[in-house]
C-alpha positions as CSV (number, residue, x, y, z in Angstrom):
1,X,6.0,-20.8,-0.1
2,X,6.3,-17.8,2.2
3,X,4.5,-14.6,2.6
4,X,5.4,-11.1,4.0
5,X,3.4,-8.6,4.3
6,X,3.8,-5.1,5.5
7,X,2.6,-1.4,5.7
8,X,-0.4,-1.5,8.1
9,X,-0.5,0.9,10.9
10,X,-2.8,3.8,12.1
11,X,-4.8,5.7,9.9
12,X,-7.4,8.5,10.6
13,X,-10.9,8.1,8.4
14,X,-10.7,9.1,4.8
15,X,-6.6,8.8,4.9
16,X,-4.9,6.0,3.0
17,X,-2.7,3.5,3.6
18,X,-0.5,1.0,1.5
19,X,-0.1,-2.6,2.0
20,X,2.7,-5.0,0.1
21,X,3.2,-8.7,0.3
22,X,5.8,-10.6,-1.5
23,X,5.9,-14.2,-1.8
24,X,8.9,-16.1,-1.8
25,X,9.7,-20.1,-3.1
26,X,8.4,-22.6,-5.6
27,X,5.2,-20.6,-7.2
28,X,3.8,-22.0,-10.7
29,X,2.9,-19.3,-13.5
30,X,-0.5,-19.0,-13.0
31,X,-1.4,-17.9,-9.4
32,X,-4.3,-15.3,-7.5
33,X,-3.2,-13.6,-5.3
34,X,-5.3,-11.4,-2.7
35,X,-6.2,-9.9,0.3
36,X,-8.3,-10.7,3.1
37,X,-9.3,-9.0,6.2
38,X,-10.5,-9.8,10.1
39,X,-12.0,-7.4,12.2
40,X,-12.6,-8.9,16.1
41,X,-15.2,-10.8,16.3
42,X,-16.0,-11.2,12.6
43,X,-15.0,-13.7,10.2
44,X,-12.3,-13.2,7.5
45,X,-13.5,-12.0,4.3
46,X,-12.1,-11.3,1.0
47,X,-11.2,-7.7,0.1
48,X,-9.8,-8.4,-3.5
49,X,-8.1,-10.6,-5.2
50,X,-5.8,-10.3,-8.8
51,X,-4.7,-13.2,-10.9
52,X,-1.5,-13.4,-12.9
53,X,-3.4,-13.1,-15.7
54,X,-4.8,-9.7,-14.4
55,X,-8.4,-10.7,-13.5
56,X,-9.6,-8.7,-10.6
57,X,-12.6,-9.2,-8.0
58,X,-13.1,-6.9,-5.2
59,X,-15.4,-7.1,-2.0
60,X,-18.5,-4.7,-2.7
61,X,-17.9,-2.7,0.3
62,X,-14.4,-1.3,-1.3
63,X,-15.1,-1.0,-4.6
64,X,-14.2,2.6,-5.8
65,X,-11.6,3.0,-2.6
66,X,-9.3,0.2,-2.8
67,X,-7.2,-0.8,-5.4
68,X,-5.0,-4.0,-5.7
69,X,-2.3,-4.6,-7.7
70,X,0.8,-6.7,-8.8
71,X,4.0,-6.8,-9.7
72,X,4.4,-10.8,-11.3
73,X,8.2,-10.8,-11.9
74,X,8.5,-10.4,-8.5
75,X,5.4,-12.1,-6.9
76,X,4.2,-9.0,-5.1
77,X,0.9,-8.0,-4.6
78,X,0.0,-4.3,-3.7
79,X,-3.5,-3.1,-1.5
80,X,-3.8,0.5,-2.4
81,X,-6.3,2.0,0.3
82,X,-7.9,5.2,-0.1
83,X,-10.9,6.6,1.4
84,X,-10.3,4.5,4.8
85,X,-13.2,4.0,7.0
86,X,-14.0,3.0,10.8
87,X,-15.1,-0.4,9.3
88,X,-12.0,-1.3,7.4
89,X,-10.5,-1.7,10.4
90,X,-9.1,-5.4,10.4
91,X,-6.1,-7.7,10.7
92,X,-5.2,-7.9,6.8
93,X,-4.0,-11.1,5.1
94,X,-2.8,-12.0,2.3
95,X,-3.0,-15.2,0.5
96,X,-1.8,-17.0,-2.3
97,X,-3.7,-19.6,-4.6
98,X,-2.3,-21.7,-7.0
99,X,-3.6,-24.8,-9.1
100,X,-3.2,-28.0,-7.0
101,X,-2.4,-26.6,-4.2
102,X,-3.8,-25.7,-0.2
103,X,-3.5,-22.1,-0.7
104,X,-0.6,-20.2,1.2
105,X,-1.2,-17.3,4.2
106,X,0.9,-14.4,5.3
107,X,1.0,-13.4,8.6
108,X,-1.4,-10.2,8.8
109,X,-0.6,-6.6,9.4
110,X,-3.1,-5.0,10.9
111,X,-4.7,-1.8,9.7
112,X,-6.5,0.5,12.7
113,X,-8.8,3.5,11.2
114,X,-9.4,5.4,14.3
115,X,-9.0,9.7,14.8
């Protein structure tokens, strides 16, 4: 399994941005896929996360200002961010869990919120 993500870049605070990962090969019906973020010096957190099934979780400092989504025929996952602060600034990863399995990582595209 393989992911690509995209659409990071710079942002100034309280613009928005857009991320997208797709994941390519052998993935089993029921999968979560999310997003996860590193700033320097911190450690990688969750931002949210959807199932196939459409469950969603998101990280309490986003709530309200990020919004994930998916597309399941295709095995894309969608980070909608609005609102952007200083703080989300961050190398963001996606990730892919399914049952069984060590879960898969994309490569990061990082996200800079900076005027």
């Amino acid at each position: 399994v393989q992911l690509q993500a995209s659409g990071g870049g710079l942002v100034q605070p309280g613009g928005s941005l857009r991320l997208s990962c797709a994941a390519s090969g052998s993935i089993s019906g029921f999968n979560v896929m999310a997003w996860y973020r590193q700033a320097p010096g911190k450690q990688r957190g969750l931002v949210a996360e959807m199932s196939s099934g459409g469950r969603i979780d998101y990280a309490d400092s986003v709530k309200g200002r990020f919004t994930i989504s998916r597309n399941n025929a295709r095995n894309t996952v969608f980070l909608q961010m609005d609102s952007l602060k200083a703080e989300d600034t961050a190398v963001y990863y996606c990730r892919l869990d399914s049952p069984g399995r060590a879960p898969f990582w994309g490569q990061g595209t990082l996200v800079t919120v900076s005027s």
